[in-house]
Backbone as JSON Lines, residues from 0, in Angstrom:
{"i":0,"aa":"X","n":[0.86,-1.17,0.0],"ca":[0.0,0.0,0.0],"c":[0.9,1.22,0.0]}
{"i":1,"aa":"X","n":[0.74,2.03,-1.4],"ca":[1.46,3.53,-1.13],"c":[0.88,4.18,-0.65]}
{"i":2,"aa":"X","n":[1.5,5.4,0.52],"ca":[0.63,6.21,0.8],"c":[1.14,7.52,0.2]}
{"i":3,"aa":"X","n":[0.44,8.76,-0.13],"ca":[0.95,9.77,-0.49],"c":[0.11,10.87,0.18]}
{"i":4,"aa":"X","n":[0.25,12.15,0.67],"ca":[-0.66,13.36,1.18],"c":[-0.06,14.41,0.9]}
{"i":5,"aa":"X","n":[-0.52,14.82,-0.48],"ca":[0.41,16.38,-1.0],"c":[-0.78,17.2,-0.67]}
{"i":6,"aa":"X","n":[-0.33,18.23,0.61],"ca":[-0.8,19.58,1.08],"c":[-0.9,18.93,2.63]}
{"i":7,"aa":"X","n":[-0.82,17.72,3.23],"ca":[-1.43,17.36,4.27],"c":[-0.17,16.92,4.78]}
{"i":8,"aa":"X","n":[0.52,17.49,5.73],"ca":[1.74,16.36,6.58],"c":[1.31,16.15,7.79]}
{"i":9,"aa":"X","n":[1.17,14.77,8.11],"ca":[0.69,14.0,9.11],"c":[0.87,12.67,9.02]}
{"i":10,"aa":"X","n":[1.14,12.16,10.1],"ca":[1.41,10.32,11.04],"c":[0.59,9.66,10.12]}
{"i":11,"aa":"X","n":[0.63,8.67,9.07],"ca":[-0.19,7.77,8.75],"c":[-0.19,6.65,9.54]}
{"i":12,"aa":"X","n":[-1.65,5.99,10.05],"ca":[-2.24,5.16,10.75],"c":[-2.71,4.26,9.61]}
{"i":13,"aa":"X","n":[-2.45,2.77,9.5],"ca":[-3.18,1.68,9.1],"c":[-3.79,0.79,9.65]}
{"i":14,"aa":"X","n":[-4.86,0.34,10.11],"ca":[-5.32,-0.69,10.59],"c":[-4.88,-0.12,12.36]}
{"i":15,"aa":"X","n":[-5.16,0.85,12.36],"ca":[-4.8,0.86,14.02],"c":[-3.05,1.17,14.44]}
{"i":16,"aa":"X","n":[-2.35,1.18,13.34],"ca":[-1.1,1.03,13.72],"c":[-0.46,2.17,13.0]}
{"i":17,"aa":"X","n":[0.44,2.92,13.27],"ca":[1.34,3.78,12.56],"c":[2.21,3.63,11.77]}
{"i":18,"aa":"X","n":[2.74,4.08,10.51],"ca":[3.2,3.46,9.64],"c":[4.94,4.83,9.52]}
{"i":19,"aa":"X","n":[4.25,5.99,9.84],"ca":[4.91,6.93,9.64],"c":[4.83,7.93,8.71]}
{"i":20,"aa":"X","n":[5.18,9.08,8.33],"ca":[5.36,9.73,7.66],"c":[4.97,9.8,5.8]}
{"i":21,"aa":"X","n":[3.99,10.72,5.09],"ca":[4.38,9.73,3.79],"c":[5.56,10.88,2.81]}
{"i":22,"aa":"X","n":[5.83,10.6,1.73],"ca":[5.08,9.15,1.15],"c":[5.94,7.89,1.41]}
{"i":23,"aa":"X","n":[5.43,7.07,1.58],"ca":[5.42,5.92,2.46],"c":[4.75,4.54,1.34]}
{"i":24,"aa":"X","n":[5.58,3.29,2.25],"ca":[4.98,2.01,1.23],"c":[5.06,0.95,2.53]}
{"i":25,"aa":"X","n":[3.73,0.9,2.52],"ca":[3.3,-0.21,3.55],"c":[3.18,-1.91,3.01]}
{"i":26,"aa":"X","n":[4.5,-2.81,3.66],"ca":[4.33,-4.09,2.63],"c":[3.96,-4.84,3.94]}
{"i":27,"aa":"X","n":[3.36,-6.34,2.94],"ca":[3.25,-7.06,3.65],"c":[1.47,-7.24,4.74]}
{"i":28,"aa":"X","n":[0.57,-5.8,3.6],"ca":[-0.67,-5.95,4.45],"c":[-1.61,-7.07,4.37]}
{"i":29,"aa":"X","n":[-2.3,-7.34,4.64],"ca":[-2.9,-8.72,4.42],"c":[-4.34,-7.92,3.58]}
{"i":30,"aa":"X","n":[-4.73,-8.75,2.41],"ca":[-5.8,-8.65,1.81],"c":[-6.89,-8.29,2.04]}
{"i":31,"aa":"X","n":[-7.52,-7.27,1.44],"ca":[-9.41,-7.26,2.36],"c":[-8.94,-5.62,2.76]}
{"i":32,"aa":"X","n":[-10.18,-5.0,3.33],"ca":[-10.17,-3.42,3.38],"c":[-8.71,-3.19,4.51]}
{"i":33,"aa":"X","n":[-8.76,-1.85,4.08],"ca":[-7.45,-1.53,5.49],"c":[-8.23,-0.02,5.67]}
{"i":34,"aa":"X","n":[-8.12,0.44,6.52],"ca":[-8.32,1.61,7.2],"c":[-6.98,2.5,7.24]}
{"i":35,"aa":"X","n":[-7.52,3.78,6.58],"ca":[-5.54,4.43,6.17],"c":[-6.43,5.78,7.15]}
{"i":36,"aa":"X","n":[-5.91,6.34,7.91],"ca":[-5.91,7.85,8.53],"c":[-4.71,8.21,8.83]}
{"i":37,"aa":"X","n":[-4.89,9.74,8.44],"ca":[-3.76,11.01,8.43],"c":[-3.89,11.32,9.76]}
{"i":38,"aa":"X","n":[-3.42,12.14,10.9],"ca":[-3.27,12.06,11.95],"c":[-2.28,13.31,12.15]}
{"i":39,"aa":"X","n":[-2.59,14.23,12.4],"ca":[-2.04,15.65,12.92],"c":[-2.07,15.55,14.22]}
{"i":40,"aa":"X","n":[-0.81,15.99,14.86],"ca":[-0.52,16.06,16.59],"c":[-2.22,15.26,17.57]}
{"i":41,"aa":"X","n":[-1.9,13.96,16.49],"ca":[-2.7,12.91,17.34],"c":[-4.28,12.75,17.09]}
{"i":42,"aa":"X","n":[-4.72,13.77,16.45],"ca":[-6.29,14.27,15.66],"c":[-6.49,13.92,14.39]}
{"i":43,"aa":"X","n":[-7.58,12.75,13.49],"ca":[-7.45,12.63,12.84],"c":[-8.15,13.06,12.2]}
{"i":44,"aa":"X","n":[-7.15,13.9,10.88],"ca":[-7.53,14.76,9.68],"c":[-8.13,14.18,8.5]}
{"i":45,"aa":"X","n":[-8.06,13.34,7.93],"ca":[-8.7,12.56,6.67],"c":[-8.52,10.97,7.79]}
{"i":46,"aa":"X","n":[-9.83,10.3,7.01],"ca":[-9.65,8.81,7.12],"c":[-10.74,8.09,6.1]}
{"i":47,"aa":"X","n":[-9.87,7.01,5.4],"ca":[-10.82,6.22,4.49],"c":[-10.47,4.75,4.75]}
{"i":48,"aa":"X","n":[-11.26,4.19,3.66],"ca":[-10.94,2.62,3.47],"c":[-10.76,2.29,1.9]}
{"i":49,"aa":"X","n":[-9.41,1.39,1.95],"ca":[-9.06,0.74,0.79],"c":[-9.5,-0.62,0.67]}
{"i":50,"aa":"X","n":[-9.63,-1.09,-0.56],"ca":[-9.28,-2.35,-0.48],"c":[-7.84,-2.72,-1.02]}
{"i":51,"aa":"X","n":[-7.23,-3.8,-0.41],"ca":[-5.87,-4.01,-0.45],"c":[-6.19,-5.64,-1.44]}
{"i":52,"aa":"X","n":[-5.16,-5.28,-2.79],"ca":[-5.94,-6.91,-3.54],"c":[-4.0,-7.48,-3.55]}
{"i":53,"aa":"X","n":[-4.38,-8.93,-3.01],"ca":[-2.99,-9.95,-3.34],"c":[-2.33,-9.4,-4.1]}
{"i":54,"aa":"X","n":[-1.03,-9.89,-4.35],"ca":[-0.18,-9.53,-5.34],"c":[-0.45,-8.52,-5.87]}
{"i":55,"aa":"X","n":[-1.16,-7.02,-5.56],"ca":[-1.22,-6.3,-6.36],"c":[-0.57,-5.02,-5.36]}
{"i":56,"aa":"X","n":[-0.37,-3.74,-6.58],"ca":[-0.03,-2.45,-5.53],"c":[-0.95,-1.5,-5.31]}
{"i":57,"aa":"X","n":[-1.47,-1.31,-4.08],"ca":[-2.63,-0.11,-4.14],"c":[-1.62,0.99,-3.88]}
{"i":58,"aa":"X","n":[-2.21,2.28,-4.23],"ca":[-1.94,3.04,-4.2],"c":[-2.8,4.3,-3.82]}
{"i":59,"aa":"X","n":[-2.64,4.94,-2.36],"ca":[-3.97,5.77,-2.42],"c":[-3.18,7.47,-2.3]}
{"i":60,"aa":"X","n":[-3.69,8.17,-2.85],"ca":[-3.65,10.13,-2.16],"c":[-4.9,10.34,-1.57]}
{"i":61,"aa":"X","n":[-4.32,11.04,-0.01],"ca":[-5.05,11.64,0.5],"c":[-4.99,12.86,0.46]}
{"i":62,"aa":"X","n":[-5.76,13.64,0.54],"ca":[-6.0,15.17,0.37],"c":[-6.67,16.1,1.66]}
């Protein structure tokens, strides 16, 4: 999963967990939706859901 946030700098959260900074490449997620939120001094600013497919690369921008 890439993450990217051009205009937005903030902590990316996946699935509950922090990933860090983007842009960023989250490997190794397991298949089926993931929950991606942006996260400013701990407040979260955007949040969606992907679906994450096998062998493939998602790629999301948040805004």
């Amino acid at each position: 999963l890439e993450v990217t946030s051009p205009g937005l700098y903030g902590e990316v959260w996946i699935n509950n967990r922090p990933y860090g900074f983007p842009p960023l490449s989250a490997q190794a997620l397991p298949a089926g939706p993931a929950r991606v939120e942006v996260r400013v001094n701990g407040e979260v600013k955007r949040r969606m859901t992907v679906e994450v497919e096998p062998g493939r690369s998602t790629r999301v921008r948040v805004r």
